[in-house]
C-alpha positions in Angstrom: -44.1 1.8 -2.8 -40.7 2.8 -3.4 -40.2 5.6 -4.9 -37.6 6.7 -7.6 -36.3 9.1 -10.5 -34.1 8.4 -12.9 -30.3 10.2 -13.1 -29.8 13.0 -15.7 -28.6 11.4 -19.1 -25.3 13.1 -18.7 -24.7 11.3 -15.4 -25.5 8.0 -17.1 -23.8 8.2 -20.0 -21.1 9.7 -18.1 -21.0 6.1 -15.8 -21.1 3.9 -19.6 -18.3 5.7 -21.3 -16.1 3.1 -22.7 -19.0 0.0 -22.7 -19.7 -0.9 -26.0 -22.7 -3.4 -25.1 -24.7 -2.0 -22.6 -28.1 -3.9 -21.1 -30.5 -1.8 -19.8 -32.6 -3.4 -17.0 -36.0 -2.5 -16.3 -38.1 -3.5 -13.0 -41.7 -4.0 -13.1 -43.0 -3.4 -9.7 -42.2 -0.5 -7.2 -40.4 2.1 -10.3 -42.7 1.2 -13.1 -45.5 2.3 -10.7 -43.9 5.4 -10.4 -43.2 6.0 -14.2 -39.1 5.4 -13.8 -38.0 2.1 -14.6 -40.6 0.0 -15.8 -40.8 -1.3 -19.8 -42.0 2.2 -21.2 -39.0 4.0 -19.6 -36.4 1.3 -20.6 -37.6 1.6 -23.8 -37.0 5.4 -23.5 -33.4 5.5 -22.4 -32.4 3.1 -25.0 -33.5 5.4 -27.6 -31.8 8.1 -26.0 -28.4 6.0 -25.9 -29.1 4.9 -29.0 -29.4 8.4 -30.5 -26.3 9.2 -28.4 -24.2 6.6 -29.8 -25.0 7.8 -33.2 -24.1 11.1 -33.3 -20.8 10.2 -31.2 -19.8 7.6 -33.6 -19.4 5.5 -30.4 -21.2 2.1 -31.9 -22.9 1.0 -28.7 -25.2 -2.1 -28.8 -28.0 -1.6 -26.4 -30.3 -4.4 -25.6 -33.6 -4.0 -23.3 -34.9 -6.8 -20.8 -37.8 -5.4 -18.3 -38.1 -8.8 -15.2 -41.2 -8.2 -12.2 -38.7 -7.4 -9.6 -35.0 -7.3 -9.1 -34.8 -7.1 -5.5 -36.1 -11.2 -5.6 -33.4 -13.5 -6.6 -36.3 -15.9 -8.2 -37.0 -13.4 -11.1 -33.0 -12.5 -11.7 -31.9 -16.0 -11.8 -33.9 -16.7 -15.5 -32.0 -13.4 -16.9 -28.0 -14.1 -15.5 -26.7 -16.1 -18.3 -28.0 -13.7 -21.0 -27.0 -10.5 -19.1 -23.9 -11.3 -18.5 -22.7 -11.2 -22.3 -23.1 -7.5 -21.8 -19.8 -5.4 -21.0 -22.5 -3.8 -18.3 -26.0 -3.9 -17.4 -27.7 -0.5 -16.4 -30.3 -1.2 -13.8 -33.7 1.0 -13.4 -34.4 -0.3 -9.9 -33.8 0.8 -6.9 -30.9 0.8 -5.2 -31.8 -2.6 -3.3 -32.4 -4.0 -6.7 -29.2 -2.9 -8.0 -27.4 -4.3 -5.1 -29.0 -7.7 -5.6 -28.3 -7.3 -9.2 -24.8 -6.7 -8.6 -24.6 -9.4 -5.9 -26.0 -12.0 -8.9 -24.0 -10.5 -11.6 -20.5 -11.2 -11.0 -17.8 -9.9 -12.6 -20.4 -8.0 -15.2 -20.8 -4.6 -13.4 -24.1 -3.0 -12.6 -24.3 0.6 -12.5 -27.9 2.2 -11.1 -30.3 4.4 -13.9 -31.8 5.6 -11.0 -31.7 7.9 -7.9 -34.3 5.8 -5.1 -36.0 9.1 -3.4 -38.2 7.6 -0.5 -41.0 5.0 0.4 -44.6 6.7 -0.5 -47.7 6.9 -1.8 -49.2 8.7 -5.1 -51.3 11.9 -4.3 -52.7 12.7 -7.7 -51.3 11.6 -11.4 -47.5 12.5 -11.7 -47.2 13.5 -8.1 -45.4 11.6 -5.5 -45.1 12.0 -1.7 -43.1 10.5 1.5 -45.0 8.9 4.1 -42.9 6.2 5.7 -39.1 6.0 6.5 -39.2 2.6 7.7 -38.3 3.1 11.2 -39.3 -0.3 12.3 -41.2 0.3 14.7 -44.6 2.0 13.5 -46.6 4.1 15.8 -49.8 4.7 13.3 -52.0 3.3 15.3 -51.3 6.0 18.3 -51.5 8.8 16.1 -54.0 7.8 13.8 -52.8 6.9 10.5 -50.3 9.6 10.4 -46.5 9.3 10.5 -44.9 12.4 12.0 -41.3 10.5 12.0 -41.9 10.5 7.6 -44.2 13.9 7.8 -42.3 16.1 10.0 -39.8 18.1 9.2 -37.6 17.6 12.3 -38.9 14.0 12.6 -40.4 14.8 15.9 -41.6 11.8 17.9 -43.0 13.0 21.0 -44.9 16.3 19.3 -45.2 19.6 17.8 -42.0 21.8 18.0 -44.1 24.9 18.7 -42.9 27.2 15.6 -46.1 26.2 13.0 -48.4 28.7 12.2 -51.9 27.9 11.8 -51.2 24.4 10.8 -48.4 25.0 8.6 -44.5 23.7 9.3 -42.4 26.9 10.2 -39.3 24.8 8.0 -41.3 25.1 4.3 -45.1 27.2 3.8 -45.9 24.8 1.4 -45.6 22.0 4.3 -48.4 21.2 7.0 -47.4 20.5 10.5 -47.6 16.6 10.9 -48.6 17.1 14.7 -51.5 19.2 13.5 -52.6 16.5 10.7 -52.0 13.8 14.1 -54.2 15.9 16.0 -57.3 16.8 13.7 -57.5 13.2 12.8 -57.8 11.9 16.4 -60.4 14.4 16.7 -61.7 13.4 13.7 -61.6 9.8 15.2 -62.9 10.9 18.5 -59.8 9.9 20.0 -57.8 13.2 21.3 -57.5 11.5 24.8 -54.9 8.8 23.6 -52.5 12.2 23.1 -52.7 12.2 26.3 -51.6 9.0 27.3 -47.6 8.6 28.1 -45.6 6.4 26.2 -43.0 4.5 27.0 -39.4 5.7 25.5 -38.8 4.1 22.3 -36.7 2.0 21.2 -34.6 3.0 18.2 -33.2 -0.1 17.8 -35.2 -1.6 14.9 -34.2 2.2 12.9 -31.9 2.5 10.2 -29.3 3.9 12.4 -27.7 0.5 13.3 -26.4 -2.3 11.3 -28.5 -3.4 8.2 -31.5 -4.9 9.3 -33.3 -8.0 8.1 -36.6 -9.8 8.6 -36.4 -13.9 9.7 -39.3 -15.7 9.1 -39.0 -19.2 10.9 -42.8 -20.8 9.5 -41.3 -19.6 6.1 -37.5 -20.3 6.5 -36.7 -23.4 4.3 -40.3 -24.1 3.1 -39.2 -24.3 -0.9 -35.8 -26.6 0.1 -38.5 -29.1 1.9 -40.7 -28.6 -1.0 -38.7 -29.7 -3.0 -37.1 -32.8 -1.5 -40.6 -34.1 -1.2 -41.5 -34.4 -4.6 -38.8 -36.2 -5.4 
């Protein structure tokens, strides 16, 4: 899931000064997971704002919406009409959904609640940790179920930089070496001979480090258009 934390309140009132009718948008997938945007949180913030406005004598109406997603254009589109008769809407998503928003919005601006940290997984309650970057291009089935381009320090593809220490990442104590996690699984696995196999070079094409990338889906591409000329 994505993974997210939401902007010190200075920072966001700081981005509102001078609304006077503010929605606050929550999203109830990837961030409400995580405890930062879903219903509870928006509830939250607009009590803080609220307080906020009080004791400045600013007289801010805040309204509260929470929709399932906002990086899907199917649940935004039931919310446009009423959002934009706000002066802004504050989004709790992240930062795809508040791009979407934006995109959706027009001319009602759409300023971001949150800070969007990484794509992970939850280790224990309250506790959140990277495991993919989204490279495009996964190699978990060669070492195992474990990402060293996510789980290394130096995002080393080809393996260990030789300065760990019993297991441990010579950048932080508190980190394990990600080649050392790759190699006791396979040997968990029984599989410490695919280490040795060479790979080809790879292709960093399909990484972030070109133009924005996007997924095309030709069985899927104009499916609802047909669907609905057909039941006509």
């Amino acid at each position: 899931m994505i993974v997210g934390e939401r902007k010190p309140f200075d920072e966001i009132t700081g981005m509102l000064n001078g609304y006077k009718k503010v929605l606050i948008l929550g999203c109830g997938t990837c961030v409400s997971v995580c405890m930062a945007g879903g219903a509870k949180e928006v509830a939250v913030l607009a009590s803080q704002l609220r307080m906020d406005s009080g004791i400045q004598e600013k007289g801010v109406e805040i309204g509260e919406e929470t929709i399932q997603r906002q990086c899907d254009r199917e649940y935004i589109e039931p919310i446009v009409e009423m959002a934009k008769t706000y002066d802004v809407v504050l989004s709790m998503a992240c930062g795809a959904g508040v791009q979407l928003l934006s995109d959706m919005l027009v001319p009602t601006p759409v300023l971001p609640a949150l800070n969007t940290s990484f794509i992970g997984i939850c280790e224990e309650e309250g506790v959140w940790a990277e495991r993919c970057r989204g490279c495009g291009d996964c190699m978990l089935g060669i070492t195992g179920g474990i990402c060293p381009v996510a789980r290394c320090a130096k995002t080393l593809f080809n393996g260990p930089c030789g300065g760990s220490v019993n297991g441990i990442c010579e950048v932080s104590k508190d980190t394990p070496c990600a080649w050392q996690l790759v190699y006791d699984r396979l040997k968990a696995l029984g599989k410490l001979e695919s280490l040795e196999e060479i790979q080809p070079i790879r292709d960093w094409g399909p990484s972030s480090s070109g133009i924005p990338r996007g997924v095309y889906r030709e069985d899927m591409a104009g499916v609802a258009v047909e669907s609905e000329g057909s039941s006509k």
